[in-house]
C-alpha positions in Angstrom: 0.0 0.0 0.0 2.9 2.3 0.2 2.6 2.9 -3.6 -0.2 5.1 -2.6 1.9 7.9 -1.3 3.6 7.9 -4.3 0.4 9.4 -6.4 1.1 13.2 -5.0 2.2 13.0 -1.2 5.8 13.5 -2.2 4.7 15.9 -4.7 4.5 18.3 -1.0 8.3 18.6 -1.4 8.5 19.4 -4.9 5.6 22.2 -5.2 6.3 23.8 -1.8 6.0 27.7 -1.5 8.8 29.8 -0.8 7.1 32.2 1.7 5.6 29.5 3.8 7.2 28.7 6.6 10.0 31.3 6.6 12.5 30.5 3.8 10.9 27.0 4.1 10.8 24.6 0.6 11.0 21.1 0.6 10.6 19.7 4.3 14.1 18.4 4.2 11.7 14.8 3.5 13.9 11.1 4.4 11.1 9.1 3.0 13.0 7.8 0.6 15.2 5.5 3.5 11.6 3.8 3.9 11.5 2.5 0.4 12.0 -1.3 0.1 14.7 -2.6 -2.0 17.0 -0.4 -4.0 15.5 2.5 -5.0 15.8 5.8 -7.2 13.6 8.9 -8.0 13.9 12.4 -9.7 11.3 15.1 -9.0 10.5 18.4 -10.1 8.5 20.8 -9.3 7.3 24.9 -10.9 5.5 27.0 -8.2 3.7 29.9 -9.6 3.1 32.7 -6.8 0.6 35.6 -7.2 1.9 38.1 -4.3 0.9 41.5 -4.3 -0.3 44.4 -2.0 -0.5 48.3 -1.2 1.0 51.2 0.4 -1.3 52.2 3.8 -3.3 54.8 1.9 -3.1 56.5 5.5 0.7 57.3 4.0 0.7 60.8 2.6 1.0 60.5 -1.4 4.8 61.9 -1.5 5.6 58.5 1.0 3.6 56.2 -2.1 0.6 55.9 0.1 -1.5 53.8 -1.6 0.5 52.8 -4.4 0.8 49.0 -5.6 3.5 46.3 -5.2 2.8 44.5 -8.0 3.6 41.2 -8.1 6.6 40.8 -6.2 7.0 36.9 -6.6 8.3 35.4 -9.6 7.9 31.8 -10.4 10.5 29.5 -9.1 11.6 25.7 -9.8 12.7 22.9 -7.6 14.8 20.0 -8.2 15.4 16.7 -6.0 16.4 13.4 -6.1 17.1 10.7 -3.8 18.8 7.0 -3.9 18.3 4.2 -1.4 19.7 0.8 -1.1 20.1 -2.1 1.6 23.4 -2.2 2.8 22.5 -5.8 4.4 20.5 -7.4 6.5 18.7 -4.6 8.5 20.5 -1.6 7.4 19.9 0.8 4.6 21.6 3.7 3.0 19.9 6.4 1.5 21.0 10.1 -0.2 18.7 12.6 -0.7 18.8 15.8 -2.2 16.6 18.2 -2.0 16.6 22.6 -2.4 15.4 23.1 1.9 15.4 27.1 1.7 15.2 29.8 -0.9 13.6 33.1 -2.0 12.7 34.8 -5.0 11.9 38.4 -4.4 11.3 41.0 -7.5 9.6 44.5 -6.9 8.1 46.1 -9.5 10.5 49.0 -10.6 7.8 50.9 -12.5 5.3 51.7 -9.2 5.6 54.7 -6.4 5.8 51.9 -3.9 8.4 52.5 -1.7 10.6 49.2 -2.7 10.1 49.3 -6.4 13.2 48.0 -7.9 14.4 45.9 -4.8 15.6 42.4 -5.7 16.3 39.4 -3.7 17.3 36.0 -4.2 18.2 33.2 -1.8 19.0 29.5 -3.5 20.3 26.6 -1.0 21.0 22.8 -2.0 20.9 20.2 0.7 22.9 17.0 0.6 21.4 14.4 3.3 23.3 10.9 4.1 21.1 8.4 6.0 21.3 5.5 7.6 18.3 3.1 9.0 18.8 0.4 11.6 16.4 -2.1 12.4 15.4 -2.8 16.1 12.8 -5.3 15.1 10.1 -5.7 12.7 8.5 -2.8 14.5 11.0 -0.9 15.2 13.8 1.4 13.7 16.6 4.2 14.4 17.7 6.8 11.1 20.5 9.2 11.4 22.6 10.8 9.3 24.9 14.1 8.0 23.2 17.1 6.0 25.2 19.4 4.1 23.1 23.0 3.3 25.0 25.1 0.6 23.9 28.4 0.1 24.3 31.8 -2.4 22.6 35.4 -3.1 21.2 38.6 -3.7 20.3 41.6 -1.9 19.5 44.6 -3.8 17.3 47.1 -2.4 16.9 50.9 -3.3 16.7 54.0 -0.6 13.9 54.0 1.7 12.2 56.9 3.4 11.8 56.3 6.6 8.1 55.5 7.2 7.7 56.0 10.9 8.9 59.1 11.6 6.0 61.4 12.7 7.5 64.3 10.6 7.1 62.3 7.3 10.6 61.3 5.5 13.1 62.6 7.9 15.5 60.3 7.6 15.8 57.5 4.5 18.1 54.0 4.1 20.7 54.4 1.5 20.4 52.0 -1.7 22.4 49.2 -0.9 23.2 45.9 -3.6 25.8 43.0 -2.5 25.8 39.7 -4.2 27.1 36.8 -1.6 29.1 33.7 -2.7 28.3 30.3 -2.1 29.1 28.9 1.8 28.7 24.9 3.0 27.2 24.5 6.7 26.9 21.0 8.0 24.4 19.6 10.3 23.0 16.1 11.4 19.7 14.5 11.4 18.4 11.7 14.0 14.7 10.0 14.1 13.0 6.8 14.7 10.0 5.1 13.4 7.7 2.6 14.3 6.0 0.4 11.7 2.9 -2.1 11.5 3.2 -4.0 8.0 0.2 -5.5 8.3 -1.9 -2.4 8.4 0.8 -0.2 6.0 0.9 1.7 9.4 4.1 4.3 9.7 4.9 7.0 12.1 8.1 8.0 11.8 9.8 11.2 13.9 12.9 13.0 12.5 15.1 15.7 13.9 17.8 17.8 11.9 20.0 20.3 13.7 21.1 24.0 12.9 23.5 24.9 10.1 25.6 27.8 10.5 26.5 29.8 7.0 29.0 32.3 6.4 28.6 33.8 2.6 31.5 36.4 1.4 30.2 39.2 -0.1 30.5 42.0 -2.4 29.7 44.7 -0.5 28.9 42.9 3.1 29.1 39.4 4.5 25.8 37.8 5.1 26.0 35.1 8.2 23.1 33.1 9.4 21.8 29.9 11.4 19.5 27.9 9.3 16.7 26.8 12.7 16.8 23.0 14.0 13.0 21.5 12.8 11.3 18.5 13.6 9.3 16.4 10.9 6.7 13.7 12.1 5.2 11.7 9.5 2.7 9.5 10.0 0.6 7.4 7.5 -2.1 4.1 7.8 -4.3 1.9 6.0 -8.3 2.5 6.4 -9.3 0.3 4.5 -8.9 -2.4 1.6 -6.5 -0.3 -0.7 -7.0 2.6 1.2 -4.5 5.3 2.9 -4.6 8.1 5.3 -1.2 10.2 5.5 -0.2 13.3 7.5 2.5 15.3 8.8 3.4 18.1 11.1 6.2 19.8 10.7 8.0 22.9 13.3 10.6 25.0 12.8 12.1 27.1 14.9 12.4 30.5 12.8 11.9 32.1 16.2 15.2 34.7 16.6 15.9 33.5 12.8 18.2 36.3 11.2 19.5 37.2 7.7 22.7 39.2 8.6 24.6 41.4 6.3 27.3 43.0 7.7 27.0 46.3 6.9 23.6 46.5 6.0 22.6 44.5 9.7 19.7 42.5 9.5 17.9 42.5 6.2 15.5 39.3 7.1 14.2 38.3 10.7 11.3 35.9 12.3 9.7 36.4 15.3 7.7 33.1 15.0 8.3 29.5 15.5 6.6 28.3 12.4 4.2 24.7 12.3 2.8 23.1 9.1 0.4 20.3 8.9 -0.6 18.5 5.8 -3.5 15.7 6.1 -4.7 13.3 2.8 -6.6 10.3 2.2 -5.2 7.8 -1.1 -6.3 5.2 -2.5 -5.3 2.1 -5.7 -7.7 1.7 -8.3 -5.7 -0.6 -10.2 -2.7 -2.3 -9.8 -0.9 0.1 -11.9 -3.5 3.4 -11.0 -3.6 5.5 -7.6 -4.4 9.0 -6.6 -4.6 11.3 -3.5 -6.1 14.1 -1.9 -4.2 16.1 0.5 -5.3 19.4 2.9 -2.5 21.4 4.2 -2.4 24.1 6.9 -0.3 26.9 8.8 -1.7 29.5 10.9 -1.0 32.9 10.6 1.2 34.6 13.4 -0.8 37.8 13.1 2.5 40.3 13.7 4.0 42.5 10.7 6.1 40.4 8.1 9.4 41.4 6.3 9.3 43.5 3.3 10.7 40.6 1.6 8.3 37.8 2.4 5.2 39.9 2.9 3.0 36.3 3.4 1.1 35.0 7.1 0.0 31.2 7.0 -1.5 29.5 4.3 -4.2 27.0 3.2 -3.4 24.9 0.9 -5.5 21.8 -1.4 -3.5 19.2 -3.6 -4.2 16.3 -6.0 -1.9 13.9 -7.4 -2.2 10.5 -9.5 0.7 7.8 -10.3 0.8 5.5 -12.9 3.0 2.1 -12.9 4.4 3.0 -16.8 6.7 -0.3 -16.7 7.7 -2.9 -14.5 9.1 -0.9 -11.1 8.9 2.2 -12.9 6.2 4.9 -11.7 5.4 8.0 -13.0 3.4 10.3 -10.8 1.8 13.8 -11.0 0.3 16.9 -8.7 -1.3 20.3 -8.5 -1.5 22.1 -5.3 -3.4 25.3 -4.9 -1.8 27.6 -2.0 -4.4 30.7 -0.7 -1.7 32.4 1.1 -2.7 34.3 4.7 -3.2 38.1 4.2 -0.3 40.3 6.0 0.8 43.5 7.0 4.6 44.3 6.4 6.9 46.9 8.7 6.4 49.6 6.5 2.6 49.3 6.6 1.7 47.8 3.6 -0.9 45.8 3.4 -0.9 42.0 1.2 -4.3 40.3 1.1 -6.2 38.0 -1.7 -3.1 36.0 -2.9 -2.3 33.1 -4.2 0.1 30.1 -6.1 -0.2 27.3 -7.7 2.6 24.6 -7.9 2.9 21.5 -10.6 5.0 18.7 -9.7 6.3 15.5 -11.1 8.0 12.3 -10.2 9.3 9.2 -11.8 10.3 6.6 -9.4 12.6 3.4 -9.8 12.5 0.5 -8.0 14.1 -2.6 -8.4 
């Protein structure tokens, strides 16, 4: 019955949404070290995201009050791939890789708004090594090494300062530095217990902080990538039959972007939690599909200028099709209504949206 999963669960990692979550993207998933026999999969994934909002129209018209974002969220792709194998009796090995964090930021540079122009880009590849002991037939221990690499962009033009009572008294200065790529290591532990007989899983992961140091052209950015927990947890209903969920937290709480000159240019006040819940089900021995809900609640306190996004609920479908013998091609679209939000300069982001396609094809043999 695990084939199930395969017709749009995993799809989550590949059509996740940038702003959700923080820099949050794929999950950091190790479902592939649960996989029997050798295994190998490539996924992709193209999230479309409608983002937009306006200047407090309290704002005097010389501070843009009023005036439009436009969109501020390009499209963005995401790539992973994983590999697993039994080592022998008991123990398996699995790599993953997987794009954990990123951002795409673009500001309209033909508005009043007060950040038309500003660009920023964050991309980050993980590397995960795992390992799987088994107790028993019930139980079993994972642990492993996680590599996060990371590169980007910061370009922002001056600001008035919005909160002075005077109007524009002071402003930020324009400020641009591109940051070269930095490795952070980290390590990732869980445990799982399984019942075969009723394709019952629940499976608890842990991955520690990374700490990144990226050279810059103008400033050095530094940051901690947060510690998160995954639980995972999936069982049969009924004949052919499969309910799934997850929960997921991360500690973005005290989460900072750094620049060294510039200071702080992203921050999170929040921890973050995100909870997906789907029902799937085999219609044939080569035809599944799913339906999956996910969920996190909005904090409710001013966002960055550069993720201007608060919670999100979001509705997928998938399908996978057995194309040849231990080959599986599978399919999703997820629709994200992302939580309305007020930024720190008092603009205001409501009524928007994405929309992410993924695919899969899955070897096992």
């Amino acid at each position: 019955m695990n084939k199930i999963l395969g017709a749009g669960a995993a799809l989550l990692m590949t059509t996740g949404l940038a702003s959700a979550g923080g820099l949050d993207r794929s999950g950091q998933p190790v479902g592939a070290i649960f996989e029997e026999g050798s295994y190998a999969e490539l996924s992709f994934g193209l999230v479309n995201p409608s983002v937009s909002g306006n200047m407090s129209s309290a704002l005097p018209s010389i501070l843009g009050g009023g005036a439009p974002s436009g969109d501020m969220a390009p499209s963005y792709a995401q790539f992973g791939a994983a590999y697993k194998t039994d080592l022998f009796e008991g123990t398996a090995l699995a790599i993953i890789l997987d794009q954990p964090y990123g951002a795409d930021v673009d500001y309209d540079d033909t508005t009043a708004y007060a950040l038309a122009g500003a660009k920023a880009e964050v991309d980050t590849t993980g590397l995960t090594v795992l390992l799987r002991f088994r107790i028993d037939e019930n139980f079993s221990l994972h642990g492993g090494v996680r590599t996060v690499t990371a590169s980007g962009v910061y370009d922002v033009p001056a600001v008035p300062d919005l909160d002075g009572p005077q109007g524009p008294a002071t402003a930020s200065s324009a400020y641009a530095s591109t940051y070269s790529s930095d490795t952070g290591m980290g390590y990732v532990l869980g445990g799982a217990y399984e019942r075969p007989d009723i394709a019952l899983r629940v499976a608890l992961t842990y991955s520690s902080p990374v700490d990144l140091a990226l050279d810059g052209s103008v400033g050095d950015l530094s940051t901690t990538m947060p510690e998160s927990v995954n639980l995972d947890v999936q069982t049969g209903i009924a004949q052919d039959t499969l309910l799934f969920g997850s929960v997921r937290y991360v500690a973005w709480d005290g989460f900072a972007l750094t620049d060294s000159r510039a200071g702080d240019i992203l921050d999170y006040d929040d921890d973050v939690y995100t909870y997906t819940l789907g029902v799937g089900r085999q219609f044939t021995d080569k035809l599944s599909a799913s339906f999956s809900v996910g969920y996190e609640e909005s904090t409710g306190e001013p966002t960055g200028n550069l993720g201007p996004t608060d919670g999100y609920v979001s509705y997928q479908l998938g399908a996978a099709y057995m194309i040849a013998d231990g080959v599986e091609l599978s399919g999703g679209i997820r629709y994200i209504d992302i939580g309305d939000a007020t930024t720190t300069i008092g603009s205001d982001f409501s009524d928007n949206s994405a929309v992410g396609l993924g695919a899969k094809v899955a070897y096992s043999y």
